[in-house]
C-alpha positions in Angstrom: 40.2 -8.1 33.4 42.9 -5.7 33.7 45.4 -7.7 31.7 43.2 -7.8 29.0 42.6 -4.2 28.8 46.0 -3.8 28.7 46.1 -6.1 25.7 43.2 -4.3 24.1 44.8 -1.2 24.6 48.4 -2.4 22.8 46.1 -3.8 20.2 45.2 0.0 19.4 48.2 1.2 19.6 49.9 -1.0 17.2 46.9 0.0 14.6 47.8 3.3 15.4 51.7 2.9 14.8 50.7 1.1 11.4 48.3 4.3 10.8 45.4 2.4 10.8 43.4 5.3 12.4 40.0 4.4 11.5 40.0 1.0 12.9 41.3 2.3 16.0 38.9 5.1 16.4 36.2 2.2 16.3 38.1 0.0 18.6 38.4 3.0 21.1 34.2 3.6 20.8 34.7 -0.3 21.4 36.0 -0.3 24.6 34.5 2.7 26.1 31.2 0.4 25.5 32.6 -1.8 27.7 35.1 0.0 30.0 32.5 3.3 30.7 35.4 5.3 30.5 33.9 8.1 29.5 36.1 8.9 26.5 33.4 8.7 23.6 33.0 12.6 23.0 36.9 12.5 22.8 37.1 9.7 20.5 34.0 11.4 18.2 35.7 14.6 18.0 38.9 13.1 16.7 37.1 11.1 14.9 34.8 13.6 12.9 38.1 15.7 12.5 40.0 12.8 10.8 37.3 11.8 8.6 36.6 15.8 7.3 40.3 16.0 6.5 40.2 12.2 4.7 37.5 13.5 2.4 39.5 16.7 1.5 42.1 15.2 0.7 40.5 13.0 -1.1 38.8 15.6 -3.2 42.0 17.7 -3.6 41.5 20.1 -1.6 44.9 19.3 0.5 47.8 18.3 0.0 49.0 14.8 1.0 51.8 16.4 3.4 49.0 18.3 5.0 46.9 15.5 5.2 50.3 13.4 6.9 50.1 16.0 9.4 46.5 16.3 10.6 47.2 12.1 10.6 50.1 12.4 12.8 48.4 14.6 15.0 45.2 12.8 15.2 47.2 9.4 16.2 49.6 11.7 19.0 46.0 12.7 20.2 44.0 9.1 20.3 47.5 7.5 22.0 47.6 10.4 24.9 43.9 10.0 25.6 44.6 5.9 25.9 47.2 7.2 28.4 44.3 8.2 30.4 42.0 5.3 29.7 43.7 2.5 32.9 43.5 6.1 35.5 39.8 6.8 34.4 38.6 3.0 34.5 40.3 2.6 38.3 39.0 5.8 39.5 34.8 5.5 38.1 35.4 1.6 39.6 36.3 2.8 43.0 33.4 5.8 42.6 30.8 3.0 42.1 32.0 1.0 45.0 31.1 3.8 47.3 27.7 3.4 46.9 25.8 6.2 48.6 28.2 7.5 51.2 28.4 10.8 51.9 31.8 13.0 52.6 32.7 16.2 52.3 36.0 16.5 50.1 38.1 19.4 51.9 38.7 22.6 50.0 42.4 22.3 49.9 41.9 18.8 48.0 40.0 20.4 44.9 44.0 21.8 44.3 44.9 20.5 41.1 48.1 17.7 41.4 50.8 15.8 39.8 49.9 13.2 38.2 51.9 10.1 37.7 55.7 8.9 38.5 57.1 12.5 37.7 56.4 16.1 37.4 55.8 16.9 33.3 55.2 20.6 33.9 58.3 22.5 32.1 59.2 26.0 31.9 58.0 27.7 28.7 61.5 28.5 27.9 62.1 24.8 27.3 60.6 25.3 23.9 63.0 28.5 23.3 65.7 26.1 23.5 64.2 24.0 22.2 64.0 26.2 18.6 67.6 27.4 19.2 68.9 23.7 19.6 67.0 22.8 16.0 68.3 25.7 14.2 72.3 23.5 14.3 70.2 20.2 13.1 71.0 19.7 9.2 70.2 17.8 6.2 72.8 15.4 5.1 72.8 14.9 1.0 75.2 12.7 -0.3 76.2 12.5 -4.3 74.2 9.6 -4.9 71.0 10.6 -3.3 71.2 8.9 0.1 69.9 11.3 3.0 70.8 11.6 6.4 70.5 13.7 9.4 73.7 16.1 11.2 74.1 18.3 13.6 76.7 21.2 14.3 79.3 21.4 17.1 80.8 24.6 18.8 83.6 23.6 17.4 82.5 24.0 13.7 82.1 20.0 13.1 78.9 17.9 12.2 78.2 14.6 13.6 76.3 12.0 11.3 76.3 8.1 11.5 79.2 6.1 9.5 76.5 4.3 7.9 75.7 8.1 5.9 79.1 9.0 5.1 81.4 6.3 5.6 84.7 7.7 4.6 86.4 10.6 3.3 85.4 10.0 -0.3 82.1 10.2 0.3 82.1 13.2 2.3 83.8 15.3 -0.4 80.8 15.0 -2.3 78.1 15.4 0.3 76.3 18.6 1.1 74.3 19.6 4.5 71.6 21.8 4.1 70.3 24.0 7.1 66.7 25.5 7.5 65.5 23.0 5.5 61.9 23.2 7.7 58.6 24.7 7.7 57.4 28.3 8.7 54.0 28.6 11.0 52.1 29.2 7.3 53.2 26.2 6.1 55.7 27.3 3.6 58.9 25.4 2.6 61.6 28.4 4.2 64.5 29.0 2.4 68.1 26.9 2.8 72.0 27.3 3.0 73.9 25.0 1.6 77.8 24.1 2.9 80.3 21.4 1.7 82.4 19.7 4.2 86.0 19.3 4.4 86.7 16.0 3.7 90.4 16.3 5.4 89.1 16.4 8.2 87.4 13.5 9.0 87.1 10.4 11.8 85.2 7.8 12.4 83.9 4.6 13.3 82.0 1.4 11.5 78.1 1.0 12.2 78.9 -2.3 14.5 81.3 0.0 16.7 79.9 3.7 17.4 78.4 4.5 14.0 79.4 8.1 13.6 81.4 10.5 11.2 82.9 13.7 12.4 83.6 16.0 9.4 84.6 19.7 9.7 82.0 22.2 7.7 83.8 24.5 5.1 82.4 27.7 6.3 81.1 30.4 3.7 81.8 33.9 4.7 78.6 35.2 3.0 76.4 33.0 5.0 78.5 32.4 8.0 77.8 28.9 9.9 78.0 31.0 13.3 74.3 31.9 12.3 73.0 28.5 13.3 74.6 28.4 16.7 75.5 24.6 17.7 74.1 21.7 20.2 75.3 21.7 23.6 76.5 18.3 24.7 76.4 16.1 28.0 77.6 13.2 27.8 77.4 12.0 31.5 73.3 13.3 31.9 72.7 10.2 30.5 68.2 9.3 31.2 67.4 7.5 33.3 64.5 4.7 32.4 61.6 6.1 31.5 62.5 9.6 31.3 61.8 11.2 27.8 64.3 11.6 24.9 63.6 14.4 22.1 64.7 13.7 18.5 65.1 16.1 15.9 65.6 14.5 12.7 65.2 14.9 8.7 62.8 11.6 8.1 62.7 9.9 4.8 64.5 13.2 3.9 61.9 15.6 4.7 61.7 18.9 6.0 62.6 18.9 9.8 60.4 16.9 12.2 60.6 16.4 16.0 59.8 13.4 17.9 58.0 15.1 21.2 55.6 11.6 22.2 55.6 8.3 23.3 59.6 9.1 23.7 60.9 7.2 26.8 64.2 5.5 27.7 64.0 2.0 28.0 67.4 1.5 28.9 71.1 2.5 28.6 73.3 -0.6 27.6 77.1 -1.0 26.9 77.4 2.2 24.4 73.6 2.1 23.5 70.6 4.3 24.7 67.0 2.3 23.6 64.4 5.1 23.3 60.9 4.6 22.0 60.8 8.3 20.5 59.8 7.8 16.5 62.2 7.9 13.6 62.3 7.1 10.0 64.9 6.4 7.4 66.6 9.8 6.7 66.4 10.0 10.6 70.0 8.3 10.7 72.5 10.8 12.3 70.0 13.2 14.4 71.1 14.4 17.7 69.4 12.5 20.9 68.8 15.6 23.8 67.7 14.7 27.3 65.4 17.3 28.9 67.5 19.7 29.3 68.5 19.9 25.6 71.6 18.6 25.7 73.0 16.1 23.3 73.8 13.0 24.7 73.7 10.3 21.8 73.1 10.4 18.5 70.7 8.3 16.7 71.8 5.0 14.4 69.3 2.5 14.2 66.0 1.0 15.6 63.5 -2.6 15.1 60.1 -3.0 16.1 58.4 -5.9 17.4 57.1 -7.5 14.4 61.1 -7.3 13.2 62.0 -8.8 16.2 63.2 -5.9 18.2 66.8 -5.1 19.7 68.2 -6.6 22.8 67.8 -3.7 25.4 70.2 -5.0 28.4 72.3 -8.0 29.9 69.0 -9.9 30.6 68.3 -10.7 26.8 65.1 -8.6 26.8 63.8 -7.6 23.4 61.6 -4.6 22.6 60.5 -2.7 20.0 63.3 0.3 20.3 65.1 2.9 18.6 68.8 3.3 19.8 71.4 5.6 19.6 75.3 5.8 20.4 76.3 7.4 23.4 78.3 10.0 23.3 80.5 9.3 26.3 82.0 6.3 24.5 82.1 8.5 21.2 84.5 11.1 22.8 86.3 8.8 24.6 87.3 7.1 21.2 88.2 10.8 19.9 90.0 11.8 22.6 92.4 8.3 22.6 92.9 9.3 18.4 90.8 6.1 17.8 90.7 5.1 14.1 87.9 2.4 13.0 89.3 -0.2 10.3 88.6 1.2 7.3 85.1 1.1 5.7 84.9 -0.3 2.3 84.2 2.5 -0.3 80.9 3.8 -0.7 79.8 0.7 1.2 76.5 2.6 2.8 73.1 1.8 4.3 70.2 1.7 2.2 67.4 3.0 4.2 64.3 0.8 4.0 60.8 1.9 2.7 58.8 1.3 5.6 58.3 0.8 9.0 61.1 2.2 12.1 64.8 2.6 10.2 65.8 -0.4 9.3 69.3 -2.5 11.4 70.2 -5.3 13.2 72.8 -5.1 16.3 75.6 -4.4 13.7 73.4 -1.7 11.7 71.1 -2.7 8.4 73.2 -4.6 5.3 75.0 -2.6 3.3 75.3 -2.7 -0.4 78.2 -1.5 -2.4 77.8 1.6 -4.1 79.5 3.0 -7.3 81.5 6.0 -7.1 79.5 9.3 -7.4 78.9 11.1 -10.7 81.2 13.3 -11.6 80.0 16.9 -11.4 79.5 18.0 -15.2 78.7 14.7 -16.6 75.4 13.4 -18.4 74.1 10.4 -15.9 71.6 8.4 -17.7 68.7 6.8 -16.6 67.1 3.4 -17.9 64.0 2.9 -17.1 63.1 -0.5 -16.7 59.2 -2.1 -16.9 56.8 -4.9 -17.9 55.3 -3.8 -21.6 51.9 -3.5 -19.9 52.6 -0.6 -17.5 53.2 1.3 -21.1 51.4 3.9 -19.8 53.3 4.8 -16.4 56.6 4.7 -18.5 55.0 7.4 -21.1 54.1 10.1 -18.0 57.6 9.8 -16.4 58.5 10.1 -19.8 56.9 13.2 -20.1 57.9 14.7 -16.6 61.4 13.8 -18.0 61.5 15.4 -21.2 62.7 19.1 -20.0 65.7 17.4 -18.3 66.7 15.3 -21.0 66.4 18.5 -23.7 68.1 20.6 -21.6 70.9 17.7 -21.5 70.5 17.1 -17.4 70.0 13.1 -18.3 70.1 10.5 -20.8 67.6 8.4 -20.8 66.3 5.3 -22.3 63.3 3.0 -21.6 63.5 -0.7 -22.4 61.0 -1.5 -24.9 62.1 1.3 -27.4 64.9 -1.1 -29.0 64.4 -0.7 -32.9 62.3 -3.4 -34.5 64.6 -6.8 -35.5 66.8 -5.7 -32.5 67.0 -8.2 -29.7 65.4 -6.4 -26.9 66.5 -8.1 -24.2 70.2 -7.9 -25.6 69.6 -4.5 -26.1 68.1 -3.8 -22.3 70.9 -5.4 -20.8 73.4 -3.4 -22.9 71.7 -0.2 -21.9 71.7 -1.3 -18.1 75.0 -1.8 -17.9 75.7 1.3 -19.2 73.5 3.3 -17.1 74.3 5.5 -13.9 70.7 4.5 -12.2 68.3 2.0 -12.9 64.6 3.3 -12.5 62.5 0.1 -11.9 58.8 0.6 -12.5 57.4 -1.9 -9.7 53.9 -4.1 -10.4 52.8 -7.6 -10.2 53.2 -7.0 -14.0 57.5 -7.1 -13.8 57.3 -9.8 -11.5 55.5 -11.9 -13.5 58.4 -11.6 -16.0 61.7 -13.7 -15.4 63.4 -12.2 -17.8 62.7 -8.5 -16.5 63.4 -9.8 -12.7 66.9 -11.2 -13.9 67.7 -8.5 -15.1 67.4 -6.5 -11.9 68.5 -8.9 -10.1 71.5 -8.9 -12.4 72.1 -5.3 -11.7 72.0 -5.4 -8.3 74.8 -7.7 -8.3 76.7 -5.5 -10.5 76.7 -2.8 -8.3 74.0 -0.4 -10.2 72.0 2.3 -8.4 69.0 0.9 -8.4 65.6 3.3 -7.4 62.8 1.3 -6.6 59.6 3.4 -8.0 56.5 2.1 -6.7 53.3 2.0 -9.3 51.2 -0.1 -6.8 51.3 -1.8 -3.9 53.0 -5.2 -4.2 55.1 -7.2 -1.4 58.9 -7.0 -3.0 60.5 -8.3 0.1 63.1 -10.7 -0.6 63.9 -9.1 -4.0 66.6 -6.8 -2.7 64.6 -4.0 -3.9 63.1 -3.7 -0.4 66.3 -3.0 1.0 67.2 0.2 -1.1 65.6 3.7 -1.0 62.3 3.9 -3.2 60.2 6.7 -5.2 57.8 8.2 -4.6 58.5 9.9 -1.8 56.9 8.9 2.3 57.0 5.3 1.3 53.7 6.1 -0.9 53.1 4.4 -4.6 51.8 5.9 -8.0 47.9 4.9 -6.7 47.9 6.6 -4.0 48.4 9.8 -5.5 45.0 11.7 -6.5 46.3 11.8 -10.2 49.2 10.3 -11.9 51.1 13.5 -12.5 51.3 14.2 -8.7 53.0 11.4 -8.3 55.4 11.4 -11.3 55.8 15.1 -9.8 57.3 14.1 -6.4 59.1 11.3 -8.4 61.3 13.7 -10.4 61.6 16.1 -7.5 63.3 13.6 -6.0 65.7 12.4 -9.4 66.8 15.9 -9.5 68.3 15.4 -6.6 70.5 12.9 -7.9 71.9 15.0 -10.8 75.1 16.3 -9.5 75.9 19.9 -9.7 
């Protein structure tokens, strides 16, 4: 019986890692009915609060972000009362088998306790350092749109993975962008910009210790010193089961932290395995033990229907995020270690769903062209299936101020004059093109000739941006592998109008245009 409450209860709380909230509210109410354990006002309350905020969001009345958040909330919520589901169960089981014995429960025993293996209760200072140690985690923007996640040093330095910035080239083009967060209101607050001094660079490959150390160029009217810098530790390594704290830039976004569901599994060879949540954009962010203190920094991470990661000598798999310890990291400094050199540009694409995509020796990289030089046109081709017409037209229109104020050229691939080949024509205007927008629908896919020609520019090396219409399984494409519009792994339909979308879309494209 117990086993397969346990097995119930991992049931839920893979529905509630794949957001499937409503069906696990219902399979909560589910076992309550069976367990009594007395969590059915809980699971009501959470339940009426998620479905109020569903229907205003439906209606417009908030924004999808907001709507992400009262989501996340309501899932950190349903998993902690699940926490409390075994302990309830046991205890009204052992209550029952008392029968009608009478006792008299000492004063002294009403005290309130500790609960479980360790003592959770933390000085409210914890979260003042917790604030100061977020203020030196940054933004990582590279020139050809690929995101990442830094932190500063003391010693004026910021840490990100290899798989970010990869060499020296790169980093001369990339930008980190500090206070990039949200106030208590809500509101986006305001951030400062540095470049980095790509002369002063090490590192090492994602199947060694992953990381880039690159100097920040400081900026006298908005001095780094403001944004004070992460204490490290590298010997305070957790122990299992002791939590791990993240602070991170997922998918890009404003700054996040991963407070639940966060404990070590196990420290292995130059790995820590954690279960605290991340997402692509996440790649680089600092790992703290309790006592805020950096001691690895985040690279890559597999759940269970990937396969997982090998967590020790045993062969165990699980589920797992991992990061690089940062004893092994120094170390490798401190001997002068230099990594054999990376191939240009040759970065991770992060995936569009699910944990941050990577194997033991990181996710597959795909070669990248140089970046854009800064003052140049880039131009965009838009590629799609003559029956999505339609979706081509509004990015059109969303387009049209950047490409008459000279931002962008762009072409779409049915406007070829009539007695041109259009196909000829396409492929011409591809392989001229600095990125390749690919409007996705069972429509394209239905078209070898479209899908060739993707494919074709894949293999050439284009920048290729996935943007997602509607839902439809790409996997095995390639596409699936590279970073995707719109924004939070979300398509075109899920927006509550077209322009929305096609509004976070070019958000993001601007992004690419370099300065």
């Amino acid at each position: 019986m117990q086993n397969a409450q346990l097995v119930y209860l991992k049931t839920i709380e893979g529905l509630l890692m794949d957001n499937e909230v409503e069906k696990a509210l219902d399979a909560l109410l589910e076992l309550d009915q069976q367990t009594q354990a007395g969590i059915r006002q809980d699971v009501l309350q959470q339940s009426g609060n998620f479905v109020s905020a569903k229907k205003e969001y439906q209606r417009g009345g908030i924004s999808f972000e907001e709507f992400s958040r009262f989501s996340a909330r309501t899932r950190s919520g349903l998993l902690d009362l699940m926490r409390e589901i075994p302990r309830r169960v046991e205890r009204d089981a052992k209550i029952r088998n008392l029968g009608t014995f009478q006792f008299n429960v000492p004063d002294e025993a009403r005290l309130e306790k500790v609960i479980g293996p360790q003592n959770n209760l933390l000085r409210i200072n914890w979260l003042e350092k917790a604030l100061r140690a977020s203020k030196a985690v940054c933004r990582v923007v590279c020139s050809d749109g690929e995101l990442g996640t830094g932190f500063l040093t003391k010693e004026g330095y910021i840490f990100t993975n290899n798989h970010v910035v990869p060499d020296a080239a790169i980093a001369a083009d990339t930008r980190i962008e500090f206070n990039y967060e949200m106030d208590a209101s809500g509101s986006v607050k305001s951030r400062t910009t540095y470049r980095l001094d790509a002369s002063d660079f090490i590192t090492s490959p994602p199947d060694q210790l992953d990381f880039s150390r690159i100097r920040v160029v400081d900026d006298p009217a908005n001095p780094l010193s403001q944004w004070g810098y992460v204490e490290f530790d590298p010997s305070a390594i957790p122990t299992v089961g002791e939590p791990v704290t993240i602070i991170q830039h997922p998918k890009g976004e404003d700054k996040h932290i991963a407070l639940n569901a966060n404990d070590v599994l196990s420290a292995w060879n130059q790995h820590l395995y954690y279960t605290a949540d991340t997402e692509p954009g996440s790649s680089g962010s600092p790992v703290f033990n309790k006592d805020w203190k950096v001691v690895a920094i985040h690279h890559a991470g597999k759940t269970d229907a990937e396969g997982g990661l090998q967590i020790n000598a045993k062969g165990e798999r699980r589920g797992a995020n991992r990061g690089i310890l940062f004893q092994q990291i120094f170390d490798f400094i401190k001997k002068g270690g230099s990594a054999a050199p990376t191939p240009p540009a040759a970065k991770l694409q992060s995936a569009t769903s699910g944990k941050e995509s990577a194997s033991g020796n990181a996710a597959p990289a795909v070669e990248q062209p140089a970046a854009i030089p800064a003052g140049s046109v880039p131009k965009f081709v838009v590629v799609y299936d003559t029956h999505d017409t339609v979706h081509s037209q509004v990015l059109s229109k969303h387009l049209f101020l950047l490409k008459a104020t000279k931002k962008i050229q762009l072409y779409n691939v049915h406007e070829a004059p009539a007695g041109e080949d259009l196909m000829a024509r396409a492929e011409a205007e591809v392989n001229a093109a600095d990125y390749v927008l690919v409007l996705i629908t069972q429509n394209l896919f239905n078209d070898e000739a479209w899908f060739h020609l993707i494919l074709k520019a894949l293999e050439n090396g284009k920048r290729v941006v996935p943007v997602h219409i509607e839902k439809f399984d790409i996997s095995g494409s390639g596409l699936e592998r590279l970073r995707a519009l719109p924004t939070q792994n979300r398509t075109v339909s899920d927006f509550p109008t077209p322009d929305a979308a096609f509004n976070d879309i070019v958000t993001e494209i601007k992004k690419l245009l370099p300065g």
